[in-house]
FISE-809772 format. One record per residue: residue in one letter; x, y, z negated of N, C-alpha, C, O in turn. Coordinates in steps of 0.1 Angstrom, whole numbers, padded with zeros to 4 digits, always signed. Example, Ala and Ser with C-alpha at 12.3 -4.5 7.8 and 13.67 -1.06 7.14 Angstrom:
% FISE-809772
A+0132-0057-0078+0123-0045-0078+0132-0033-0078+0142-0033-0085;S+0128-0022-0071+0137-0011-0071+0129+0000-0079+0134+0011-0080;
//
This chain:
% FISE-809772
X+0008-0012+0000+0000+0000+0000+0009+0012+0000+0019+0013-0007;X+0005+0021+0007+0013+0036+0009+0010+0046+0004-0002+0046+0000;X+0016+0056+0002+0008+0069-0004-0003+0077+0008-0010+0087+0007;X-0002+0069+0019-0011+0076+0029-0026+0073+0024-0034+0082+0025;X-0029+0058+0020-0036+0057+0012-0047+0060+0003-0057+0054-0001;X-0042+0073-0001-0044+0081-0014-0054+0095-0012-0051+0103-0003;X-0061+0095-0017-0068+0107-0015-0062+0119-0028-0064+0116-0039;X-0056+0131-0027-0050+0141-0029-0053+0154-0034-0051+0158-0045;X-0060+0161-0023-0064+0172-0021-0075+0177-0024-0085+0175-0017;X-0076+0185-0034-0093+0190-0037-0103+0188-0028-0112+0180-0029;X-0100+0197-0017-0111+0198-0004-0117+0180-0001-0129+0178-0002;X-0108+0170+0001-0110+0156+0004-0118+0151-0009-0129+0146-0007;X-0114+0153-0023-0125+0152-0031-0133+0155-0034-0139+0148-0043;X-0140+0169-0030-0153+0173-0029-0159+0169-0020-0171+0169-0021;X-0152+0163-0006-0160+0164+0004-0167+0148-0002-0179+0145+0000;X-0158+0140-0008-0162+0125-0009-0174+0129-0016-0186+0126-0013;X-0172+0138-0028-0185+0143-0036-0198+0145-0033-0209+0139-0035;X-0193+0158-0026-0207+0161-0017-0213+0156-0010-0225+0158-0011;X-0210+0147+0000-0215+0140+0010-0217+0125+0008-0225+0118+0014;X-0206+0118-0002-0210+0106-0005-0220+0097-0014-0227+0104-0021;X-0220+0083-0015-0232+0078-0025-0225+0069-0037-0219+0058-0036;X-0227+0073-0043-0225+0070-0058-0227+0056-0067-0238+0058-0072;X-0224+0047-0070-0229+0040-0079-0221+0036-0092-0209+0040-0093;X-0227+0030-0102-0222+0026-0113-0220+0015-0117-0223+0006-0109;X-0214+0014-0130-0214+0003-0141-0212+0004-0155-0218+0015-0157;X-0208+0000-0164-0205+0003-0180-0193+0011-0178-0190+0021-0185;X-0186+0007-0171-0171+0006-0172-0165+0023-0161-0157+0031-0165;X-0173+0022-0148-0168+0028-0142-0181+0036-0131-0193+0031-0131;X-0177+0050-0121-0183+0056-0110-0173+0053-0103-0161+0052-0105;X-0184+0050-0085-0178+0052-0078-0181+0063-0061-0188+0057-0052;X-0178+0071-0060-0184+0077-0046-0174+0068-0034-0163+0063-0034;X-0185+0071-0025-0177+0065-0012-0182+0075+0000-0193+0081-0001;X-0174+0076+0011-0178+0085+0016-0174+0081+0029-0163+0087+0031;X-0180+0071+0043-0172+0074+0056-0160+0080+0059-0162+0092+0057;X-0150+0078+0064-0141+0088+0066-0130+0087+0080-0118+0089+0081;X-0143+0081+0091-0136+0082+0103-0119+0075+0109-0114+0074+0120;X-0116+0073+0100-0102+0069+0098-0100+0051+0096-0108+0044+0090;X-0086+0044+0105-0086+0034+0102-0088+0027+0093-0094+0016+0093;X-0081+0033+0083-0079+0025+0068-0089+0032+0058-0097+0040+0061;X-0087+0027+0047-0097+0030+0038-0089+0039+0030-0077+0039+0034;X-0092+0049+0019-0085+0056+0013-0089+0054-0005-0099+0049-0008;X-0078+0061-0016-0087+0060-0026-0081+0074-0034-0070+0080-0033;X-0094+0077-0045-0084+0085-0052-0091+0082-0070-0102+0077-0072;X-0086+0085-0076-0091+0086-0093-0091+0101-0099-0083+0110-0097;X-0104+0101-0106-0107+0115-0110-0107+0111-0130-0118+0108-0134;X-0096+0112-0139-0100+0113-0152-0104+0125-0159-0095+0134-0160;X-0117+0129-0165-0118+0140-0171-0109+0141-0187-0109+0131-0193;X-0106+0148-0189-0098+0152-0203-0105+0149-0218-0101+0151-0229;X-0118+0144-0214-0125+0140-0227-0121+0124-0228-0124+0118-0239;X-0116+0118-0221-0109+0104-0223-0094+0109-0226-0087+0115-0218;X-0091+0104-0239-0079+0109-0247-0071+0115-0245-0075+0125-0238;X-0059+0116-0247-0047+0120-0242-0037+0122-0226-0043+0118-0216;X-0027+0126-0225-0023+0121-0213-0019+0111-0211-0017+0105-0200;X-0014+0104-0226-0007+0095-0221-0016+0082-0221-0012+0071-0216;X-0030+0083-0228-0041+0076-0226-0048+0075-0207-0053+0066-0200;X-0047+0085-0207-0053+0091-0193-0044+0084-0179-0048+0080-0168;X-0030+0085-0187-0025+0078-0175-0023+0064-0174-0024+0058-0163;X-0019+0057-0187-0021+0038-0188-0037+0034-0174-0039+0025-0166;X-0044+0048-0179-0059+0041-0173-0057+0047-0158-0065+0042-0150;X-0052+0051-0155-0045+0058-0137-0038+0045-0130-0039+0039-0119;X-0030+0044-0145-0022+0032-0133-0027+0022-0131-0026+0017-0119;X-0037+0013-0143-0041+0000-0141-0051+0002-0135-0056-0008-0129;X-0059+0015-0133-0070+0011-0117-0062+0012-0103-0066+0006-0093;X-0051+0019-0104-0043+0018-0089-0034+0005-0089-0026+0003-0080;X-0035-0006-0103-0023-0014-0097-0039-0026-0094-0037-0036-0087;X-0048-0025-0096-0059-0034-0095-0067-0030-0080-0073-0037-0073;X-0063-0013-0078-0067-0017-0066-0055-0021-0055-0059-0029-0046;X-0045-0018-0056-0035-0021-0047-0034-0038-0046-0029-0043-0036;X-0039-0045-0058-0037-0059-0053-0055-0064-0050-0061-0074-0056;X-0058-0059-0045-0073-0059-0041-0076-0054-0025-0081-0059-0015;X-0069-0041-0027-0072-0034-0013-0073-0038+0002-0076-0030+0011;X-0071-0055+0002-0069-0058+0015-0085-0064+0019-0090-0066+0030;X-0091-0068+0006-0106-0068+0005-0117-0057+0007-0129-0058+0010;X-0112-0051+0006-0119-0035+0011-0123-0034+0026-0115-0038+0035;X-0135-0029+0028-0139-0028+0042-0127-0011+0044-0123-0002+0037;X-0127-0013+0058-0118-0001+0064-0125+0011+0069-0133+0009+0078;X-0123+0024+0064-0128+0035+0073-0138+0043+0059-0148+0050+0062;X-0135+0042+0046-0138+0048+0039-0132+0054+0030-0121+0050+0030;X-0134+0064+0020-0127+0066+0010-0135+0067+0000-0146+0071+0001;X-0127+0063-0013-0135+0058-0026-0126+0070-0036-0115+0076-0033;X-0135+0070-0046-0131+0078-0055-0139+0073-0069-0151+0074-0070;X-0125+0064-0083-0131+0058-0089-0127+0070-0102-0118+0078-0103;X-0142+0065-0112-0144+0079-0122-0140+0072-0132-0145+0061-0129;X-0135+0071-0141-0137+0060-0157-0142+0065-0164-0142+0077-0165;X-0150+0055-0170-0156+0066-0181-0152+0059-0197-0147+0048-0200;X-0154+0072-0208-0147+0067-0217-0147+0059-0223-0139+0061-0233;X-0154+0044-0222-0149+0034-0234-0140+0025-0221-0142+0013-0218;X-0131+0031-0215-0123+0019-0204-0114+0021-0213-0108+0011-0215;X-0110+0032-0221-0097+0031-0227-0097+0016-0241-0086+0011-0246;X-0109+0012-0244-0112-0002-0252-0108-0013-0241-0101-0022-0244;X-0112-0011-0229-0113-0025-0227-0100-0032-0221-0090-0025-0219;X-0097-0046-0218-0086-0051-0210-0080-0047-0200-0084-0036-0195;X-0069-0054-0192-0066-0049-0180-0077-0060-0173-0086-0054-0166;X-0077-0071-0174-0089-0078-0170-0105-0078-0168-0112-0085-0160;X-0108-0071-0175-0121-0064-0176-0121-0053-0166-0130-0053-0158;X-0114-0047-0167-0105-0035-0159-0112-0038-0143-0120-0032-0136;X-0104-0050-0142-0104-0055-0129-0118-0062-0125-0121-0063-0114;X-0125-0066-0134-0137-0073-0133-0148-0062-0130-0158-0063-0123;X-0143-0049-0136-0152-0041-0131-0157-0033-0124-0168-0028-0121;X-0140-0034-0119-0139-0026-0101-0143-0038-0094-0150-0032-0085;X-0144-0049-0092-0142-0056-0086-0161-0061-0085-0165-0071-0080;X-0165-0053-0089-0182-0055-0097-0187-0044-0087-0196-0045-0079;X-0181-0033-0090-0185-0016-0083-0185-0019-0071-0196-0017-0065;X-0176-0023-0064-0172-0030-0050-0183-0038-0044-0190-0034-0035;X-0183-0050-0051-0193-0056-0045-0207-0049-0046-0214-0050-0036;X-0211-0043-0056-0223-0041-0055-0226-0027-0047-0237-0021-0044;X-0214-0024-0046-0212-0007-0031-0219-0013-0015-0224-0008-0006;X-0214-0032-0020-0211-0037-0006-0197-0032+0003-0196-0029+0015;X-0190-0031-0006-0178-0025+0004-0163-0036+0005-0152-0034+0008;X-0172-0050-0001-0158-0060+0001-0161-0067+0011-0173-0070+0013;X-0152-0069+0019-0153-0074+0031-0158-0088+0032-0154-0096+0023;X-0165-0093+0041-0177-0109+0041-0163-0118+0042-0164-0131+0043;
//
């Protein structure tokens, strides 16, 4: 997985906002948004009421290392933008994964 991958830029995450569809779980949001492009894209939004930084970022990396060994399951030509919400900082890295992997399917966006 590359940093091209990655969604970055304010403008790109508003647009995912504005224009895309949303769903949930206990654990996590996700918008998805068409995005014309070969590959699929992603990005993570933590708001600051989920702890610290250094809380904020344990939870950054284990949704990017769970998506990066996932991502080949992903349908192509979208970009995702995943939200945590605050009790992810309780749960496992496994759970972690069970519940991206939950958001996905039920987006419909893992590949048949």
């Amino acid at each position: 997985m590359d940093k091209k991958y990655r969604i970055r830029k304010n403008l790109e995450f508003k647009r995912v906002y504005s224009g895309g569809k949303n769903y949930w779980n206990r654990n996590l949001t996700l918008y998805i948004k068409k995005n014309n492009l070969d590959e699929s894209r992603f990005g993570i939004t933590i708001t600051k009421k989920i702890g610290n930084a250094v809380v904020r970022n344990r939870i950054r990396r284990r949704i990017k290392e769970v998506y990066r060994l996932n991502f080949h399951k992903i349908k192509d030509g979208y970009d995702l933008v995943f939200i945590p919400k605050k009790n992810v900082q309780e749960i496992s890295y496994k759970q972690l994964e069970s519940a991206m992997l939950h958001i996905l399917k039920i987006s419909n966006m893992l590949k048949d």
